[in-house]
C-alpha positions in Angstrom: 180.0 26.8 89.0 176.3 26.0 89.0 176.1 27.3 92.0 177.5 30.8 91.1 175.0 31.1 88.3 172.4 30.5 90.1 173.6 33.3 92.3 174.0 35.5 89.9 170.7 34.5 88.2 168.9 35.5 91.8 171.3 38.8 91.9 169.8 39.5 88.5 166.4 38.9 89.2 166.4 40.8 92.8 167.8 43.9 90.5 165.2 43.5 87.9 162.8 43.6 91.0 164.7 46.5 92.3 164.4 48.4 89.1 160.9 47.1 88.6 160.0 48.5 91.9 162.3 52.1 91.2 160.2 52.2 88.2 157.1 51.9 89.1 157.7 54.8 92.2 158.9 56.6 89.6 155.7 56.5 87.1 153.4 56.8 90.2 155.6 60.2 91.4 156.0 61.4 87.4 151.4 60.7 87.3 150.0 64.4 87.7 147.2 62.5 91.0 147.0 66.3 92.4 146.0 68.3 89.0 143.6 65.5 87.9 141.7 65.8 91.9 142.1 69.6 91.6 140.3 69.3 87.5 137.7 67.1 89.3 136.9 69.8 92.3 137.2 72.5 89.6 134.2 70.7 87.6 131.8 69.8 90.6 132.0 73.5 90.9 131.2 74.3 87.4 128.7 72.0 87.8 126.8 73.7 91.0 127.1 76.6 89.7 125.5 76.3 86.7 122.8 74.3 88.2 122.2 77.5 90.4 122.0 79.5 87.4 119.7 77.6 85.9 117.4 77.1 88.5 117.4 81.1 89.3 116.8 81.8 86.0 114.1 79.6 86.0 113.0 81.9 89.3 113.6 84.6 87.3 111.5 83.6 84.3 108.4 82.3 86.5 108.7 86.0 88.3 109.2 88.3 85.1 105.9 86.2 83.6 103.7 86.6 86.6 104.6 90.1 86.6 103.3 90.5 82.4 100.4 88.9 83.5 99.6 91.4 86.4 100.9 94.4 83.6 98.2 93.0 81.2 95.2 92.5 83.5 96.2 95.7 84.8 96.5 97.4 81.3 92.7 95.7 80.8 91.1 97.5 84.0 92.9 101.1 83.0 91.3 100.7 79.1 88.2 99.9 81.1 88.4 102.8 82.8 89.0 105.2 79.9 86.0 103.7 78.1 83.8 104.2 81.0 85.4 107.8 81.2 84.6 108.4 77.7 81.3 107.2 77.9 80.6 109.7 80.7 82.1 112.5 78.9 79.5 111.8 76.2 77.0 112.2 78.7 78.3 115.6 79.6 75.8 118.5 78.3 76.4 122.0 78.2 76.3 124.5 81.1 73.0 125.9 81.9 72.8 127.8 84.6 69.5 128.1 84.7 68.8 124.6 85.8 68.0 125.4 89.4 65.5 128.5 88.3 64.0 126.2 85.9 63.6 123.0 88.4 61.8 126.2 91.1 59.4 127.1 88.6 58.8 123.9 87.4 57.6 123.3 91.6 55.6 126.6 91.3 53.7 125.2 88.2 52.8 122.6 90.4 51.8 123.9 93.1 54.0 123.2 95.5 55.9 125.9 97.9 58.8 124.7 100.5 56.2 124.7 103.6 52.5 125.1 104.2 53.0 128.8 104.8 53.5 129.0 101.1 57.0 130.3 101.2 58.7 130.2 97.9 61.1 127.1 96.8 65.0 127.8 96.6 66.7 125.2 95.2 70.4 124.9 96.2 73.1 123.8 93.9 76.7 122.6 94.7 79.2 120.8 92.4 79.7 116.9 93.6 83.4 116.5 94.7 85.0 113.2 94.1 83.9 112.6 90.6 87.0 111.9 88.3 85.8 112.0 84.9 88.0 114.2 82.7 86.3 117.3 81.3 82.9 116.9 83.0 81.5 117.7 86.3 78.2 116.9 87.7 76.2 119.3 89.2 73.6 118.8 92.2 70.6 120.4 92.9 68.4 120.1 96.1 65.0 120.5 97.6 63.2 120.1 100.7 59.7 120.6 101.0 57.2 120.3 104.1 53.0 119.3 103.8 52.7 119.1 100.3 50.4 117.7 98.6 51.7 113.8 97.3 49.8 114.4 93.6 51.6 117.4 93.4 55.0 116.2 94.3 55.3 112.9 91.6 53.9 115.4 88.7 56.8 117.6 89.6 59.3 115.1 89.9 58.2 114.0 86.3 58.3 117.2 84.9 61.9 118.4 86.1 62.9 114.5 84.3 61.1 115.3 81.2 61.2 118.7 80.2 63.6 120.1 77.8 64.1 123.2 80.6 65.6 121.1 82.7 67.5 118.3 80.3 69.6 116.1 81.3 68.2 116.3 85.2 68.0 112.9 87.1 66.7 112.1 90.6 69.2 111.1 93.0 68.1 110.7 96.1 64.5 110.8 97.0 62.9 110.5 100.8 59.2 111.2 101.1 57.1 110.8 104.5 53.8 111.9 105.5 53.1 115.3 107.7 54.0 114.0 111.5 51.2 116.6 112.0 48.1 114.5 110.7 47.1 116.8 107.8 45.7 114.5 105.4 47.7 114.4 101.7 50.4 116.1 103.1 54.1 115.0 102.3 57.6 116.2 103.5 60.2 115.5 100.3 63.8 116.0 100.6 65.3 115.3 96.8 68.2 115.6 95.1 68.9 115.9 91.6 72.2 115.6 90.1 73.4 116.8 86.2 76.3 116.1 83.8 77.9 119.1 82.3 80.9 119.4 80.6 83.7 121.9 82.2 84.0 125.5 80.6 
């Protein structure tokens, strides 16, 4: 009799094992393992991807502040320009054009001719190209002489700078040398004068 309990007490515990066992296959096979690995690969990919994000917008934000900082230093050398534009439009007189008359009789007062022979001075007069200052152009005006006398020459130079029939007339260029020929106090001059004048 004791010995059929006891086989029925090991029957009983080999099916507790048994259902043990069933149960646990059963838990493991009911545990959603596949949707929790998928949820894990679905938020390392969230993850990168907002990592990318935030390091281009960082990209982004380093890029769109260099370029205000080239807009302003380039907004700084345009208001430059317009004040240096306005301050040469200021300079701008009217038209006279009478300037290169008044800078040859100017020469005649002081004696001087274009050449030895006494031929008469012609001063020739051109407007410079290349100079982009709204609303004013500057005219040029020049003169070459041959064995004149040096004196002569500088009192001229500061008359067509100071008179009021010529206002506004600077000196340019200047080259003087002396007569290759020897003749003492004479000077070859090739000078050019240059105006502002404001357009018509």
């Amino acid at each position: 009799m004791n010995g059929e309990n006891a086989g029925n007490a090991r029957a009983g515990d080999d099916a507790r094992m048994e259902l043990l066992v069933a149960a646990g296959a059963a838990e493991r096979a009911n545990r959603p393992r596949g949707l929790v690995v998928l949820a894990g690969l679905f938020l390392l990919s969230a993850l990168a991807y907002a990592l990318a994000g935030v390091s281009a917008r960082a990209a982004a934000g380093a890029s769109v502040e260099r370029e205000l900082r080239q807009t302003a230093e380039i907004a700084k050398i345009a208001e430059r320009v317009r004040a240096l534009q306005a301050v040469q439009s200021l300079r701008g007189l009217e038209p006279n054009s009478r300037i290169g008359k008044e800078i040859e009789d100017l020469a005649a007062e002081a004696g001087l001719t274009a050449d030895p022979s006494g031929r008469k001075l012609v001063i020739g007069e051109s407007e410079v190209t290349g100079v982009a200052v709204p609303g004013v152009a500057q005219r040029k005006y020049t003169a070459k002489m041959t064995g004149q006398d040096a004196a002569a020459i500088l009192r001229w130079l500061n008359s067509v700078q100071t008179s009021d029939r010529t206002r506004g007339v600077e000196i340019s260029v200047l080259g003087l040398k002396p007569e290759p020929q020897g003749t003492r106090g004479a000077w070859n001059v090739d000078v050019e004068f240059v105006r502002w004048e404001r357009r018509p």
